[in-house]
KEKE-3310 file (N, C-alpha, C; in steps of 0.2 Angstrom, whole numbers, plus 5000, padded with zeros to 4 digits):
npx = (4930:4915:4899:4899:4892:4875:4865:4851:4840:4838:4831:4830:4823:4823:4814:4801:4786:4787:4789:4802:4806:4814:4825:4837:4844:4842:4834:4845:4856:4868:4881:4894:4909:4919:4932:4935:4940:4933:4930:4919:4913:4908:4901:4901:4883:4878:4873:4881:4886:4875:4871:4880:4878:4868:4872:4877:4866:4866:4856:4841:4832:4821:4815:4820:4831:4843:4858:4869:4881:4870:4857:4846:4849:4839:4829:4829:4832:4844:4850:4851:4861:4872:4877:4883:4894:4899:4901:4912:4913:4920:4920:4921:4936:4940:4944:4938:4928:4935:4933:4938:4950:4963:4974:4975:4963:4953:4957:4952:4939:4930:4932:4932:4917:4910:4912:4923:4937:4952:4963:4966:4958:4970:4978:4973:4972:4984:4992:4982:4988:5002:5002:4997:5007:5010:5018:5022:5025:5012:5002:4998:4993:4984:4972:4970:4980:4990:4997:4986:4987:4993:4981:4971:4975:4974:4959:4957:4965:4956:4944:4949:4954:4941:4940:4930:4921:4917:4923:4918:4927:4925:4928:4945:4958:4954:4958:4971:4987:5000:5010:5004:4993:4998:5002:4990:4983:4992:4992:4978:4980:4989:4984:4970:4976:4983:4971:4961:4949:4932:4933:4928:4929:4926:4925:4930:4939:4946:4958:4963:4954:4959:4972:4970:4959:4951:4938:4927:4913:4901:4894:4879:4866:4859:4859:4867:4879:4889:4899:4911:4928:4941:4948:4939:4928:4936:4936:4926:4926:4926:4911:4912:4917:4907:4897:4904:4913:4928:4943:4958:4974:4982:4975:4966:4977:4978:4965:4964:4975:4970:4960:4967:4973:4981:4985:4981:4976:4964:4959:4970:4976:4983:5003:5012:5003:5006:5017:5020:5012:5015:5029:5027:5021:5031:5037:5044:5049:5037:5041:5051)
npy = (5077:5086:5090:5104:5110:5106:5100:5097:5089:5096:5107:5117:5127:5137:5152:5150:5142:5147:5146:5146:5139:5128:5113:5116:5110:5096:5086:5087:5080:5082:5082:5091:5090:5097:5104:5098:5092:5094:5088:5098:5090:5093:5093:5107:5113:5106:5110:5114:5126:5133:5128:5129:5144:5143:5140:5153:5160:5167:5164:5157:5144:5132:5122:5114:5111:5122:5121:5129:5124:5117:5127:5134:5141:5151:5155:5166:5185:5189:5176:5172:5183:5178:5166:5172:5176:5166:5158:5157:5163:5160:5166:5160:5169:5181:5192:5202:5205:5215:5232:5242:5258:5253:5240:5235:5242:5234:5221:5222:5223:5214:5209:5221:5223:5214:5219:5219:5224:5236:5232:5218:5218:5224:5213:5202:5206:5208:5195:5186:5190:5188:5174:5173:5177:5191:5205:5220:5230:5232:5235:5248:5253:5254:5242:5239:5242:5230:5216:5202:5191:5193:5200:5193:5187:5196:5195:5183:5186:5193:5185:5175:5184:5185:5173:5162:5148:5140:5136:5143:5136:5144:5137:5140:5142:5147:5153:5155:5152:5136:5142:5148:5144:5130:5141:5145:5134:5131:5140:5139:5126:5131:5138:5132:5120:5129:5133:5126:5125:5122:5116:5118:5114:5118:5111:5106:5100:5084:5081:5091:5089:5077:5078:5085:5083:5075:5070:5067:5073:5071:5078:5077:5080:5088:5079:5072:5062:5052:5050:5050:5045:5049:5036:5027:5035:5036:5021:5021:5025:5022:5025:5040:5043:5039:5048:5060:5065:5071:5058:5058:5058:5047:5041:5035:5030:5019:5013:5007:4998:4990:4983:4980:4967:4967:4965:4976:4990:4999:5010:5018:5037:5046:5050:5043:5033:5024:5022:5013:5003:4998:4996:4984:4976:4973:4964:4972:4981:4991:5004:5007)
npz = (4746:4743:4736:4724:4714:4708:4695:4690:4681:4670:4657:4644:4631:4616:4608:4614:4609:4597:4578:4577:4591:4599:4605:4616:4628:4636:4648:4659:4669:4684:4695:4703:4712:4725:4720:4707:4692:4677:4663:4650:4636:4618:4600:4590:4592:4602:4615:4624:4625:4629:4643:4652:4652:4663:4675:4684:4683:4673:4660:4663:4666:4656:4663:4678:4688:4696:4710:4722:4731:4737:4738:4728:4715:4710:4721:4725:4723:4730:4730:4717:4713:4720:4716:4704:4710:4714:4705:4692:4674:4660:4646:4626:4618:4630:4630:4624:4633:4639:4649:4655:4661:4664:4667:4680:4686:4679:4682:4696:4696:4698:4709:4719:4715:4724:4737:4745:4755:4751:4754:4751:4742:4731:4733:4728:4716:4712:4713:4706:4692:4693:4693:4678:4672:4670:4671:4683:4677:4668:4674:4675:4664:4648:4645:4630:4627:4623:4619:4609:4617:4629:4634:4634:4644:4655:4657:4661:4674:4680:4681:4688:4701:4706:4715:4715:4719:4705:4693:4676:4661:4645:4631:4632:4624:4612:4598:4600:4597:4596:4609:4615:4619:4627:4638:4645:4648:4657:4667:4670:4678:4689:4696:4700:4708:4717:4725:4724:4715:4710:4694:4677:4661:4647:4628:4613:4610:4610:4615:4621:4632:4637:4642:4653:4660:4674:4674:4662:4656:4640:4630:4618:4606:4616:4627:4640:4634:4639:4655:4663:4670:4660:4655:4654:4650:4633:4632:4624:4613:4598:4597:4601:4590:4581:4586:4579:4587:4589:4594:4604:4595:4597:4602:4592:4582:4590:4591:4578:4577:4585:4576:4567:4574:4583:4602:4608:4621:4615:4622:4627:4630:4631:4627:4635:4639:4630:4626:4636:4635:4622:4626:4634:4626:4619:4624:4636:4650:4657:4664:4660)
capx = (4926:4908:4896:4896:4886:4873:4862:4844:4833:4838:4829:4830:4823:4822:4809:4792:4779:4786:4791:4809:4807:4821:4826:4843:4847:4836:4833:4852:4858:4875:4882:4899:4911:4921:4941:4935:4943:4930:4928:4914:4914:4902:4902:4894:4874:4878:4870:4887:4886:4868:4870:4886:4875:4866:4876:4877:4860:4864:4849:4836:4830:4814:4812:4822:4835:4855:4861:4876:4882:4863:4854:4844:4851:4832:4826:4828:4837:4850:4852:4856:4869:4876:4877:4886:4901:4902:4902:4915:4911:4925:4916:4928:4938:4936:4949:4932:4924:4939:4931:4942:4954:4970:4973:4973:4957:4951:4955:4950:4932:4925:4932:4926:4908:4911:4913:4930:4942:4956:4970:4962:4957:4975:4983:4972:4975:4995:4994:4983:4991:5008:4999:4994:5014:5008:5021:5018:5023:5009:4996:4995:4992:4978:4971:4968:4988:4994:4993:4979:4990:4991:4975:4966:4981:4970:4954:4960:4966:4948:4941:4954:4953:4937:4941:4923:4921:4915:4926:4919:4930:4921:4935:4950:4962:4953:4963:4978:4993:5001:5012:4997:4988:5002:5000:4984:4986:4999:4990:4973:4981:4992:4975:4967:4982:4984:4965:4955:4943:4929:4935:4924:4933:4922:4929:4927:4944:4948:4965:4963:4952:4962:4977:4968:4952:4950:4932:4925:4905:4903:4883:4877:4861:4855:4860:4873:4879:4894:4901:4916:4936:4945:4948:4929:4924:4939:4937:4920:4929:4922:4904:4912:4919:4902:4895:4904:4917:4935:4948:4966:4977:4985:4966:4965:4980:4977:4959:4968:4979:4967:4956:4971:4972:4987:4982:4981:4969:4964:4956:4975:4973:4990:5009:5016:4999:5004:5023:5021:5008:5019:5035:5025:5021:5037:5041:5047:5048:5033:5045:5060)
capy = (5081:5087:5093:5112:5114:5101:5099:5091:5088:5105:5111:5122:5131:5144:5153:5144:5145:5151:5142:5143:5132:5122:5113:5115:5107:5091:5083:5089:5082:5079:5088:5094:5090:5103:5104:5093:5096:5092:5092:5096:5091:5091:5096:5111:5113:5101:5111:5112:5134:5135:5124:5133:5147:5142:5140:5159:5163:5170:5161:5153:5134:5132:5117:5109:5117:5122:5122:5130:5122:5113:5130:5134:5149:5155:5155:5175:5189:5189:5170:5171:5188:5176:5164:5175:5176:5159:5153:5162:5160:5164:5165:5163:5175:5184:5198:5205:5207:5221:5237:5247:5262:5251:5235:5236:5242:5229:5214:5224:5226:5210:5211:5228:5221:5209:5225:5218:5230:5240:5229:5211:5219:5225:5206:5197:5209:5207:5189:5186:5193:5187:5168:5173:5180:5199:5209:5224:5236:5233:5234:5255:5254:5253:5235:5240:5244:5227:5210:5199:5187:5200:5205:5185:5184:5199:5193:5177:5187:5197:5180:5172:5186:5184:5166:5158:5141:5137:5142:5139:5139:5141:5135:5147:5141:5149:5157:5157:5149:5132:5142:5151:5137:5129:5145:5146:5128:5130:5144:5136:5121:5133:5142:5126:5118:5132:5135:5118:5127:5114:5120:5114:5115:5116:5111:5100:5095:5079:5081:5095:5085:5071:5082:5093:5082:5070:5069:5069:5074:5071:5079:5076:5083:5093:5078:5070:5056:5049:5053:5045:5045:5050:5030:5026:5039:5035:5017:5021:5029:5022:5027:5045:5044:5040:5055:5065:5069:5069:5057:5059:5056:5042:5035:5031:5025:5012:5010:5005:4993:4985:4983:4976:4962:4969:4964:4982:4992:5005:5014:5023:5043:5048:5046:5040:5027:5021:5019:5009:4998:4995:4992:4977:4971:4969:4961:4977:4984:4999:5007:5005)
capz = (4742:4743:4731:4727:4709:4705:4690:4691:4678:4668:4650:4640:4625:4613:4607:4614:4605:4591:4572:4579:4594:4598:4613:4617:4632:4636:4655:4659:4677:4686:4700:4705:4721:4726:4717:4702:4684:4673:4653:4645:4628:4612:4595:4589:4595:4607:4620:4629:4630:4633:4649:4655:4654:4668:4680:4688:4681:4666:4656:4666:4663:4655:4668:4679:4693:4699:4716:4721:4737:4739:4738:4720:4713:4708:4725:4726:4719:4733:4728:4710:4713:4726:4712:4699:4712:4718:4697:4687:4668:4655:4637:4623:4619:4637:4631:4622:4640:4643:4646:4662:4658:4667:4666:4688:4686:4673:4687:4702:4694:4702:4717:4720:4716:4729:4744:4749:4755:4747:4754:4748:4731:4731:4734:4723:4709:4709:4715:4701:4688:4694:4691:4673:4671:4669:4676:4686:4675:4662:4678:4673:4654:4643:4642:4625:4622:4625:4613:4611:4622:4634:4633:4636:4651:4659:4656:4664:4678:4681:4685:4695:4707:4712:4717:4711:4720:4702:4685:4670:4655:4639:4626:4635:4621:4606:4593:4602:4594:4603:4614:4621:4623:4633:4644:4647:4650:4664:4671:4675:4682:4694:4699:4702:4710:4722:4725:4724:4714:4704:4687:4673:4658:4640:4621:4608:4608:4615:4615:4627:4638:4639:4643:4659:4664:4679:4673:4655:4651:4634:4627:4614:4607:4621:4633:4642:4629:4642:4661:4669:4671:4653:4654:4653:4639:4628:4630:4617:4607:4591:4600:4601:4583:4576:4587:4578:4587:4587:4600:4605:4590:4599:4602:4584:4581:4593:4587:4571:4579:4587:4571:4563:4576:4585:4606:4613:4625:4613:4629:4629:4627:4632:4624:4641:4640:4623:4627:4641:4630:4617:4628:4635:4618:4616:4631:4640:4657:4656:4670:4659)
cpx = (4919:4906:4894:4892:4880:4867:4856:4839:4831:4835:4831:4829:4820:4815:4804:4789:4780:4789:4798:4811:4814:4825:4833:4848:4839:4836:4841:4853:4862:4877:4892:4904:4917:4930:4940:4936:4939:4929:4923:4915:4908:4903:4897:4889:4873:4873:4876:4886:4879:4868:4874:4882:4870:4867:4878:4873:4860:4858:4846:4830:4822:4810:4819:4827:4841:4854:4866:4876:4873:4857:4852:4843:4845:4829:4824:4835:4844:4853:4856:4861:4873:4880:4884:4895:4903:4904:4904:4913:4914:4921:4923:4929:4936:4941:4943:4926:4928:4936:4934:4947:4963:4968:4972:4965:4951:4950:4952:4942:4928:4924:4930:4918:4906:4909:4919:4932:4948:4961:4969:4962:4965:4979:4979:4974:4982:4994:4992:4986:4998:5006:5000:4999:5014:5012:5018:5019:5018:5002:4992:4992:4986:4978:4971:4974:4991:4989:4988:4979:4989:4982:4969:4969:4977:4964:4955:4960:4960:4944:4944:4953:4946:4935:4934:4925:4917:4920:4925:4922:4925:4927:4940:4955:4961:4956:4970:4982:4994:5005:5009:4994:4992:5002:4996:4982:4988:4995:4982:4974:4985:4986:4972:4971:4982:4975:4961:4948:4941:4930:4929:4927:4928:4926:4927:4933:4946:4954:4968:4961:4955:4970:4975:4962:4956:4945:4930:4916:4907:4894:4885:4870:4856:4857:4866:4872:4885:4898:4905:4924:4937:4947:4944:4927:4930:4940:4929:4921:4926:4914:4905:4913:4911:4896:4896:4910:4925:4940:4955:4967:4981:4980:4968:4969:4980:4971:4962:4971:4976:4961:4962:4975:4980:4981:4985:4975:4969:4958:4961:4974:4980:4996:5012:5011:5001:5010:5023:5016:5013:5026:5032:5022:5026:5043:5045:5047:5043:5035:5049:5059)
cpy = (5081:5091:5102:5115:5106:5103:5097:5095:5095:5103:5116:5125:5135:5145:5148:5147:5147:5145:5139:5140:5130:5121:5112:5111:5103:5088:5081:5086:5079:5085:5088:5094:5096:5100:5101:5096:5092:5094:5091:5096:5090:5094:5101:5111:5109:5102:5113:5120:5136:5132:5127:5139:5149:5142:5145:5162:5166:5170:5156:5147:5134:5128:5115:5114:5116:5126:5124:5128:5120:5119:5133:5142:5153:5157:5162:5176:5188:5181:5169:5177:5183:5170:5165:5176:5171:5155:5159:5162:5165:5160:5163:5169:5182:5189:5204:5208:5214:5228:5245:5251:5257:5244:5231:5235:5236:5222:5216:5224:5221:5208:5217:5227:5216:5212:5221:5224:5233:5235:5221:5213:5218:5215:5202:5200:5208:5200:5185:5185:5191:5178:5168:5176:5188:5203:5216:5229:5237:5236:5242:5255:5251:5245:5234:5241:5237:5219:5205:5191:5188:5199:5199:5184:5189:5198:5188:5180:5190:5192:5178:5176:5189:5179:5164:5152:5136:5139:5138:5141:5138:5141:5143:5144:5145:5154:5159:5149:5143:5134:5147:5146:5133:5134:5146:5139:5128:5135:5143:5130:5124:5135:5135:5120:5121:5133:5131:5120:5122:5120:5115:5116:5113:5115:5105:5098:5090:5078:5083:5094:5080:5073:5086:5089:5078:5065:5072:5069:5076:5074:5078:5077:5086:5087:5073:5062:5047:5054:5049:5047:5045:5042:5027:5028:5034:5027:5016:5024:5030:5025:5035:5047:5045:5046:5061:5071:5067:5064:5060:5056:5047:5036:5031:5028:5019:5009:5004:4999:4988:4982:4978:4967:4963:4968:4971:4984:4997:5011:5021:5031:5049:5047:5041:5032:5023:5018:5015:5001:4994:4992:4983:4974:4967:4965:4964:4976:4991:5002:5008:5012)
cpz = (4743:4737:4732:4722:4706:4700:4689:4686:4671:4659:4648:4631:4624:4611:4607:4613:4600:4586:4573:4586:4594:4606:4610:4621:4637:4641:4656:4666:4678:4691:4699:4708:4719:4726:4713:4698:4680:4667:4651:4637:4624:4608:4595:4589:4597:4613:4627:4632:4632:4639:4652:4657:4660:4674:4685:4685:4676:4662:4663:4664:4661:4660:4672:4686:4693:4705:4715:4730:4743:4740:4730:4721:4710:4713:4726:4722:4722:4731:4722:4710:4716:4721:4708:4701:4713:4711:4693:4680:4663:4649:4633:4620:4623:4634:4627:4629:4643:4643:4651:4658:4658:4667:4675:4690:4684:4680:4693:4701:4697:4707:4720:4721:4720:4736:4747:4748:4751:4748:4750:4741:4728:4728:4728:4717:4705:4709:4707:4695:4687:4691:4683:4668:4668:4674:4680:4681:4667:4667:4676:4667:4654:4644:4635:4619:4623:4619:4616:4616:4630:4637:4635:4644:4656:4662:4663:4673:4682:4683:4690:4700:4710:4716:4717:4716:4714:4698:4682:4665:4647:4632:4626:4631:4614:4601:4595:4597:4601:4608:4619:4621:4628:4640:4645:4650:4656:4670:4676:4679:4688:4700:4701:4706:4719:4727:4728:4721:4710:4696:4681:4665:4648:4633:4618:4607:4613:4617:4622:4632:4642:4644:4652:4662:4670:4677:4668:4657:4646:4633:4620:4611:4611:4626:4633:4640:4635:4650:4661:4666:4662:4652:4650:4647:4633:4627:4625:4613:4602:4592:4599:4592:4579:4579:4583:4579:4587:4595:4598:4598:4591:4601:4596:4581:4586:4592:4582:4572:4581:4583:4567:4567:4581:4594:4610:4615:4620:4616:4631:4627:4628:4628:4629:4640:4635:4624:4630:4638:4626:4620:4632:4630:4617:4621:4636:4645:4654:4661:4664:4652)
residu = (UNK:UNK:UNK:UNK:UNK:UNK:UNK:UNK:UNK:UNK:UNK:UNK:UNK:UNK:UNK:UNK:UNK:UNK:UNK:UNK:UNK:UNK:UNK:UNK:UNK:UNK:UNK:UNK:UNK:UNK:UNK:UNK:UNK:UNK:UNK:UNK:UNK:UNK:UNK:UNK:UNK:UNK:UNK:UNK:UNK:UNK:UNK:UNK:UNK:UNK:UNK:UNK:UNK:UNK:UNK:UNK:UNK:UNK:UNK:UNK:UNK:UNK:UNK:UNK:UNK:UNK:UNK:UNK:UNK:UNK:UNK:UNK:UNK:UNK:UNK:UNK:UNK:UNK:UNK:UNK:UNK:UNK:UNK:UNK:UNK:UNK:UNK:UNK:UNK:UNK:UNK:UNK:UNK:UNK:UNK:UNK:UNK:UNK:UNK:UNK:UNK:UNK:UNK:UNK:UNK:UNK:UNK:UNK:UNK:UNK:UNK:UNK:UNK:UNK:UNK:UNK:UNK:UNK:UNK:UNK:UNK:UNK:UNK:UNK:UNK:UNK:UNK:UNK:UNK:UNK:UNK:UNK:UNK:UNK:UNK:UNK:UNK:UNK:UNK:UNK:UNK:UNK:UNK:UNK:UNK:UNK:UNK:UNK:UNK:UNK:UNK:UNK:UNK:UNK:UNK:UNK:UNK:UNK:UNK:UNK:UNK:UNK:UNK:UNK:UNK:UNK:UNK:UNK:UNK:UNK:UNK:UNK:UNK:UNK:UNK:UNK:UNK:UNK:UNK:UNK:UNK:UNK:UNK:UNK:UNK:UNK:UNK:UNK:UNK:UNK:UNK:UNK:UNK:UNK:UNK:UNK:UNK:UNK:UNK:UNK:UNK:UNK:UNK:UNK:UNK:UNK:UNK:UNK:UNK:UNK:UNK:UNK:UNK:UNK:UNK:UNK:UNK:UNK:UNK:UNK:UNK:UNK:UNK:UNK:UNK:UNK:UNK:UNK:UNK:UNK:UNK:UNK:UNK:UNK:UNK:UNK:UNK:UNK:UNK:UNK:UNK:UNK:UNK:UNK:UNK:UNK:UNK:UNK:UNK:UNK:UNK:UNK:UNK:UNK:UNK:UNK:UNK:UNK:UNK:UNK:UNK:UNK:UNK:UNK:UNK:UNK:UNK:UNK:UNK:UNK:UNK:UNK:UNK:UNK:UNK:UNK:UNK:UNK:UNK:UNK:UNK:UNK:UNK:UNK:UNK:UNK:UNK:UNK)
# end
């Protein structure tokens, strides 16, 4: 792996100079290597969507800078456009970004802006789409006639096929039910699978980090509270707890255990980590 988004020394706030001030985002850095699955997490006004914002120039940094493959996306105009394709950035509820007559259209919009040719646009569009289980014959219809399942699975498909060597998700489960969240699940891990894109993955659910990370950042008012392996964070558990935020369900129950004098690692953050725990409790095979 190499490094292809890095972070250094990044600020941010609001209204300067005025009553409502407010830093957002507080000497930010950490960089990127290229195919990483990383979660960010933090409770509400963590700083987690101001910071994401950054990233393809959206908002630009009170102080501090962002490279995108060791070139700082401010250096000129052509930098930051260059920027904006290289760093995909799904908001939540991206099915609100839909604004094409056809839902063809719809995913064809960013490859288009790209100046790729007709046949290219073409493959990503279907291949896409096919990723994100959209068949062909919804590709001519309204975005706007199709459910709000539908309608997130496009969205979805309009990033993908600009193939970004960044994808940010900014919480891509929202309001969906759990068997959209299982596919949408399924579908960023095939994208990211087939791809080697660096995916950065934002929520305040741990659940869902623990589930899809490699690598957990944790913020915490404007700065980063915790970096390292889903191991690492969830063995602070109780550090997290008292920030505020929520672990795994199977965290706490092993907290719990190990509070009541029970000899487990409550670092576990998985079922499979917990079974295999517990079968060596009891004298098991954790294979078996």
């Amino acid at each position: 792996m190499n490094e292809v988004l890095k972070i250094e020394h990044l600020s941010h706030i609001y209204s300067v100079g005025s009553p409502f001030e407010k830093k957002a985002v507080d000497d930010v850095s950490f960089s990127a290597q290229r195919g990483e699955f990383i979660g960010l997490i933090g409770h509400t006004g963590s700083g987690k969507s101001t910071l994401i914002q950054h990233f393809n120039g959206l908002l630009k940094p009170t102080s501090g800078k962002i490279y995108i493959n060791g070139e700082d996306i401010f250096q000129s105009k052509e930098m930051t456009r260059a920027a904006r394709f290289a760093v995909g950035l799904v908001f939540q509820y991206p099915e609100y970004q839909l604004f094409e007559e056809t839902v063809y259209a719809d995913v064809a919009f960013g490859p288009k802006n790209m100046g790729l040719d007709k046949d290219e646009i073409d493959r990503r569009v279907r291949e896409n789409c096919r990723i994100v289980g959209l068949s062909e014959d919804v590709l001519d219809k309204s975005p706007f006639e199709l459910s709000g399942g539908q309608k997130r699975r496009v969205a979805l498909a309009g990033i993908f096929a600009m193939e970004p060597e960044v994808m940010v998700l900014d919480e891509p489960m929202a309001g969906l039910d759990p068997a959209g969240c299982a596919d949408v699940f399924r579908f960023i891990k095939e994208y990211h699978e087939k791809h080697g894109t660096t995916i950065l993955f934002v929520t305040h659910s741990m659940e869902y980090a623990a589930q899809m990370s490699e690598r957990i950042i944790v913020m915490d008012h404007g700065h980063i509270l915790m970096d390292g392996t889903p191991a690492e964070v969830f063995a602070r558990s109780e550090e997290l707890i008292e920030a505020g935020l929520d672990v795994p369900q199977v965290t706490r129950v092993f907290l719990e255990l190990k509070k009541r004098g029970v000899p487990v690692d409550p670092s576990v953050y998985t079922v499979e980590q917990a079974v295999a725990q517990l079968k060596k409790l009891k004298g098991g095979c954790a294979k078996c």
